[in-house]
FIBA-392267 format. One record per residue (C-alpha): x, y, z. Coordinates in Angstrom, 2 decimals. Layout:
{u=X; v=Y; w=Z}
...
//
This chain:
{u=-104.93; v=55.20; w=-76.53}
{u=-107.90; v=56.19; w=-73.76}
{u=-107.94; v=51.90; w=-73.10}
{u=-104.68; v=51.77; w=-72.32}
{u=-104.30; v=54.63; w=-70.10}
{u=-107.12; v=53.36; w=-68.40}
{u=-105.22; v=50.49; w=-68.00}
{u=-102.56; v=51.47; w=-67.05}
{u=-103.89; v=53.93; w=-63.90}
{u=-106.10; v=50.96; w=-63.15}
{u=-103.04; v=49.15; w=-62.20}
{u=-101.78; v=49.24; w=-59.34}
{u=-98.44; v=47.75; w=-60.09}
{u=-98.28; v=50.21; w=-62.48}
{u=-96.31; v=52.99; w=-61.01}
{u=-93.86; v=50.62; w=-59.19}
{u=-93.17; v=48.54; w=-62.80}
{u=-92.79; v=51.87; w=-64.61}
{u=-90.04; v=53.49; w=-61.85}
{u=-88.13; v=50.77; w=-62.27}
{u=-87.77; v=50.13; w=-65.72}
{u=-87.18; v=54.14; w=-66.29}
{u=-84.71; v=53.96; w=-63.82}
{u=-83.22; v=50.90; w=-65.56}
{u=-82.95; v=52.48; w=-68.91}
{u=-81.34; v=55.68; w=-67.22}
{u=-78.73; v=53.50; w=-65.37}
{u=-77.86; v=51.99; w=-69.06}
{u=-77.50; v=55.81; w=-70.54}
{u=-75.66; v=56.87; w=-67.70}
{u=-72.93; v=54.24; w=-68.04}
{u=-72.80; v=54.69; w=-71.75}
{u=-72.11; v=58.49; w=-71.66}
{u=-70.64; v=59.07; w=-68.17}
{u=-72.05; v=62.75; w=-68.38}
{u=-72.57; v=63.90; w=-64.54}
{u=-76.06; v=66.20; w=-65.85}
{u=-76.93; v=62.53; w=-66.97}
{u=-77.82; v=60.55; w=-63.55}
{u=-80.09; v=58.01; w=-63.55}
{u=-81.90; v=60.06; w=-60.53}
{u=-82.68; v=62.70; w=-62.28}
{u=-83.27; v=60.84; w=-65.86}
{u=-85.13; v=58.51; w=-64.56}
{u=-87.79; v=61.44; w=-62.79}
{u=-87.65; v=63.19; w=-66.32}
{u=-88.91; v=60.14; w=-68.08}
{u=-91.51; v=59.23; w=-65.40}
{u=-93.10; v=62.55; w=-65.62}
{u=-92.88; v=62.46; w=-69.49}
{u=-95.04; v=59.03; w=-69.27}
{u=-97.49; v=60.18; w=-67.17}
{u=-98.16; v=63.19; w=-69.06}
{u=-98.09; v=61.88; w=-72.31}
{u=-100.42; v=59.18; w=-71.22}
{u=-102.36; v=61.58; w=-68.96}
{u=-102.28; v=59.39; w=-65.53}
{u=-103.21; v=61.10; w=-62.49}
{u=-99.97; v=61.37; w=-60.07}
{u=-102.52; v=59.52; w=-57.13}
{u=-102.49; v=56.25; w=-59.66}
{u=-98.91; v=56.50; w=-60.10}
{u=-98.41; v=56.75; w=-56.59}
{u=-100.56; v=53.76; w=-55.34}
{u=-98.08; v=51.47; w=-57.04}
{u=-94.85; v=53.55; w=-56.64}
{u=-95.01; v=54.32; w=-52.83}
{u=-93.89; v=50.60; w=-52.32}
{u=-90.45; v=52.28; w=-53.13}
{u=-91.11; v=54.91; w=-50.63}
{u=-91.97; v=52.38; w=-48.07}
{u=-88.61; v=50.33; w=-48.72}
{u=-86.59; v=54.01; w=-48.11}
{u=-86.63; v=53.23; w=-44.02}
{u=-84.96; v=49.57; w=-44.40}
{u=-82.60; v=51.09; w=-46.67}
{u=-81.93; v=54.06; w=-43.98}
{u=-81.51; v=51.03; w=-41.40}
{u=-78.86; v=49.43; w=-43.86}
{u=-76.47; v=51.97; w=-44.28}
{u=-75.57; v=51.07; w=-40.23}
{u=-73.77; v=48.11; w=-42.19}
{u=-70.93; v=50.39; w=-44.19}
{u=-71.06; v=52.27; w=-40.68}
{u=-69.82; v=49.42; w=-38.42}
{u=-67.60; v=48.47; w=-40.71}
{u=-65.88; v=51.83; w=-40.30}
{u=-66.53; v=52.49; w=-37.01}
{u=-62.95; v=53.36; w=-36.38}
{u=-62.69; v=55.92; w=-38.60}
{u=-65.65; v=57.44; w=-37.21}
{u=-64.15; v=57.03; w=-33.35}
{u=-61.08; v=58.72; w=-34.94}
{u=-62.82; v=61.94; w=-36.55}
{u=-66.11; v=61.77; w=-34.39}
{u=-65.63; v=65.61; w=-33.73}
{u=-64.58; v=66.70; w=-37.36}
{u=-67.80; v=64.68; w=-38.59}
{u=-69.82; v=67.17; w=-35.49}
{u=-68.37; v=70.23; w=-36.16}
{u=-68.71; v=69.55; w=-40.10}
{u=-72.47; v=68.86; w=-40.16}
{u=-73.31; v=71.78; w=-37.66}
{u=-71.30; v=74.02; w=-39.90}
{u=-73.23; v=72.63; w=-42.90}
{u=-76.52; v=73.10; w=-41.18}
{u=-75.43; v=76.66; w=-39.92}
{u=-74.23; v=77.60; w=-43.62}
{u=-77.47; v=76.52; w=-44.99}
{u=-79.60; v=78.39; w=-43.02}
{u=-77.28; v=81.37; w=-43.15}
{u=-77.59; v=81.11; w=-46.92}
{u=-81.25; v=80.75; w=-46.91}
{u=-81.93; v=83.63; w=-44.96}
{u=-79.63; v=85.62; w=-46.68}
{u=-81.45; v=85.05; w=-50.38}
{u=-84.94; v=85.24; w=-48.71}
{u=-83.83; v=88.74; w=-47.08}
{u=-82.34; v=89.82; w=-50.49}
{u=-85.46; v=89.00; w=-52.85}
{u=-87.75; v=90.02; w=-50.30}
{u=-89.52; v=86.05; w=-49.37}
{u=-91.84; v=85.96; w=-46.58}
{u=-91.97; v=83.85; w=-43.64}
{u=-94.75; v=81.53; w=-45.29}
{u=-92.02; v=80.89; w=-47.74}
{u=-88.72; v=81.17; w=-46.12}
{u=-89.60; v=78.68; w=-43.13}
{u=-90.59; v=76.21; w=-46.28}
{u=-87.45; v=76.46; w=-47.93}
{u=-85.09; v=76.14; w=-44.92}
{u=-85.19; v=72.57; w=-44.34}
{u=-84.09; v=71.81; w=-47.49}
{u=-81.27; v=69.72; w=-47.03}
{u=-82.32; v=67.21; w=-45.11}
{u=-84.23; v=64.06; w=-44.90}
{u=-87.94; v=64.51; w=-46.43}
{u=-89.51; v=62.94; w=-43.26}
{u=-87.93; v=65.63; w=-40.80}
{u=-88.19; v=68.58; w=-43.23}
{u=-92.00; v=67.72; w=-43.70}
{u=-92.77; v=68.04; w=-40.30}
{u=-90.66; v=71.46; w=-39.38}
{u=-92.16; v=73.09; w=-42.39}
{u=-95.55; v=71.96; w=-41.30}
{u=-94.61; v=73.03; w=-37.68}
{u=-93.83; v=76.69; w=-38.54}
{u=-96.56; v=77.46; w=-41.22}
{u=-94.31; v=76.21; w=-44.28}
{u=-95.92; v=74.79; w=-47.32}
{u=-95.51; v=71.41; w=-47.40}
{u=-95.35; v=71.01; w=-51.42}
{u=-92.67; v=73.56; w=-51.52}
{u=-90.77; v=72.41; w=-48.96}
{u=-90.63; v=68.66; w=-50.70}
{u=-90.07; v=70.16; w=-54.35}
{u=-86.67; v=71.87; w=-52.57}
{u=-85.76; v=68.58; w=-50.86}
{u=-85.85; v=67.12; w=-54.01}
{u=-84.25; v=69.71; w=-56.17}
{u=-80.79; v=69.69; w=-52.92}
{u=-81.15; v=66.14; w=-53.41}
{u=-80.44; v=65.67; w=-57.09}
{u=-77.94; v=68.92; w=-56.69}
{u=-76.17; v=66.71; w=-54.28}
{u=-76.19; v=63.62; w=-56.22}
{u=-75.27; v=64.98; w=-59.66}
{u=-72.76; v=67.57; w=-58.64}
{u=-71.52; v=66.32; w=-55.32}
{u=-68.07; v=64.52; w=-56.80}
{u=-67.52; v=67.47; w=-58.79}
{u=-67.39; v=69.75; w=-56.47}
{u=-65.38; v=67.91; w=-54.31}
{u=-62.19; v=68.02; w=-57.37}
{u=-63.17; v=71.25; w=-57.83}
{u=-62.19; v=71.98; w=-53.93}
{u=-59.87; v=69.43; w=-53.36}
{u=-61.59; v=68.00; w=-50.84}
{u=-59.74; v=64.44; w=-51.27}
{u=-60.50; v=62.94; w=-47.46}
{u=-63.41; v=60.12; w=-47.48}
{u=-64.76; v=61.27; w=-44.47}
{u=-64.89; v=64.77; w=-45.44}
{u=-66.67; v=63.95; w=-49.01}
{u=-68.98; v=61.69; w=-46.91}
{u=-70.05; v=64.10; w=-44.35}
{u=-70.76; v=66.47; w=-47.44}
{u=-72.80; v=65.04; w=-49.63}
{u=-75.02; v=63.49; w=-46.44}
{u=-75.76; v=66.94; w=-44.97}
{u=-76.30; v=68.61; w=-47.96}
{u=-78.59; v=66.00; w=-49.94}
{u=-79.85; v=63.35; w=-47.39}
{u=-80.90; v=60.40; w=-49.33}
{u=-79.53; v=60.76; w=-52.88}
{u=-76.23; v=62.41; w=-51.28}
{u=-75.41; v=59.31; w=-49.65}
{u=-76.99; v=57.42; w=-53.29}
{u=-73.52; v=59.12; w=-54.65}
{u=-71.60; v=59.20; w=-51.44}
{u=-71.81; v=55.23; w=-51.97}
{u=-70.60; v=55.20; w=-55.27}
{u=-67.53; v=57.41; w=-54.28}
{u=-66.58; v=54.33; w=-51.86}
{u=-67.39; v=53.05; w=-48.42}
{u=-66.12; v=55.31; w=-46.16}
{u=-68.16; v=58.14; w=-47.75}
{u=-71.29; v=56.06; w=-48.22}
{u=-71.12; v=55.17; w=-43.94}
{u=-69.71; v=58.97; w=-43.14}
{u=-72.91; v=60.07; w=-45.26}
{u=-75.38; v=57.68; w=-44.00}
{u=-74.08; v=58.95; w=-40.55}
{u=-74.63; v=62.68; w=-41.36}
{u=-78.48; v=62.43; w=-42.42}
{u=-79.25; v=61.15; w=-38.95}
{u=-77.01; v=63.55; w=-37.38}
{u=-77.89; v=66.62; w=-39.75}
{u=-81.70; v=65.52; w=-39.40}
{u=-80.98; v=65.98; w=-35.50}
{u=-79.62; v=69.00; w=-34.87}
{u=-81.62; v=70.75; w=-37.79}
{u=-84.63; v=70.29; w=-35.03}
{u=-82.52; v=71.64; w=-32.50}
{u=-80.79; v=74.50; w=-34.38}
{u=-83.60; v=75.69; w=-36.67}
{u=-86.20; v=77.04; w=-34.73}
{u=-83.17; v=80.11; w=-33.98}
{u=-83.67; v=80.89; w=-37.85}
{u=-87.67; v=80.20; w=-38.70}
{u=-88.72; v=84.17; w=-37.00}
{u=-85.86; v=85.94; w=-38.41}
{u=-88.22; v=86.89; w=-41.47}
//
């Protein structure tokens, strides 16, 4: 068992062969059971950290292989342009629905964050960690890092909206009715970035370009608009 796990965090393909083949399997579950808690996101992080604690590989040996994915999350950034162009007339059409909808999802955010902080008595150290939350890792990194955040916290929450986004983001959308493309794409890119517009995507192509459009945007004005919230604790 110790020879292969030396193995194993010896190589360096390791943690890039392993993501994909646990996302693989999780794809395969989650079109056999079509359960929403189910998505291959979040299986597939559930069986990665089950491997590497089972097998007792260091996170750093995982990550030497695995950040290859990381480094392919800009090109795919740059990509969703393509769904964009190709409706660029709807977003001529409801270019200030789409502005007013991400600046009230930023301001509702924030609002909410400083609202739970204030009620369970966070501190600044915390709160200004927490309140980029929803959008791009990149961005959020550097404004917790900016105002005295910790950065660790502040990527665990960016992960946790993400999935949030991604596994409930359809539902929610029944649940409110909310049957306009643009308007389910606009959601699920300013409140979960990346794996927002993962699900966005699936919901069809108008919400995949509306969401792709919204991290940019959200990730915009959150620099703009956030440093009004960071001293209110």
């Amino acid at each position: 068992m110790t020879e292969i796990t030396d193995f194993l965090s010896n190589s360096v393909s390791f943690g890039l062969c392993i993501s994909l083949i646990c996302y693989w399997i999780a794809t395969i579950i989650y079109k056999k059971t079509k359960f929403f808690l189910l998505a291959p996101l979040l299986v597939s992080c559930a069986f990665v950290i089950t491997i590497l604690v089972v097998l007792k590989i260091p996170y750093e040996k995982y990550l030497e292989g695995a950040n290859f994915i990381y480094y392919l999350m800009t090109p795919c950034t740059v990509a969703l342009a393509i769904p964009l162009y190709r409706q660029f007339s709807k977003l001529k059409e409801n270019a200030l629905a789409i502005l007013l909808g991400i600046i009230a999802g930023i301001l509702a955010n924030a609002f909410f964050i400083f609202a739970c902080c204030s009620l369970f008595k966070i501190n600044n150290q915390e709160y200004v960690s927490i309140l980029p939350k929803s959008i791009t890792t990149p961005i959020g990194i550097a404004l917790s890092n900016q105002n005295g955040g910790i950065e660790s916290v502040t990527i665990l929450l960016i992960t946790i909206a993400g999935n949030m986004a991604n596994i409930f983001g359809a539902i929610f959308c029944k649940i409110f009715r909310i049957s306009e493309p643009v308007a389910q794409g606009v959601a699920c890119g300013s409140s979960g970035h990346a794996m927002g517009t993962a699900k966005a995507l699936e919901m069809g192509e108008i919400q995949g370009a509306m969401s792709g459009l919204s991290i940019a945007v959200c990730g915009v004005l959150t620099v703009v608009i956030l440093p009004f919230f960071v001293n209110l604790i």
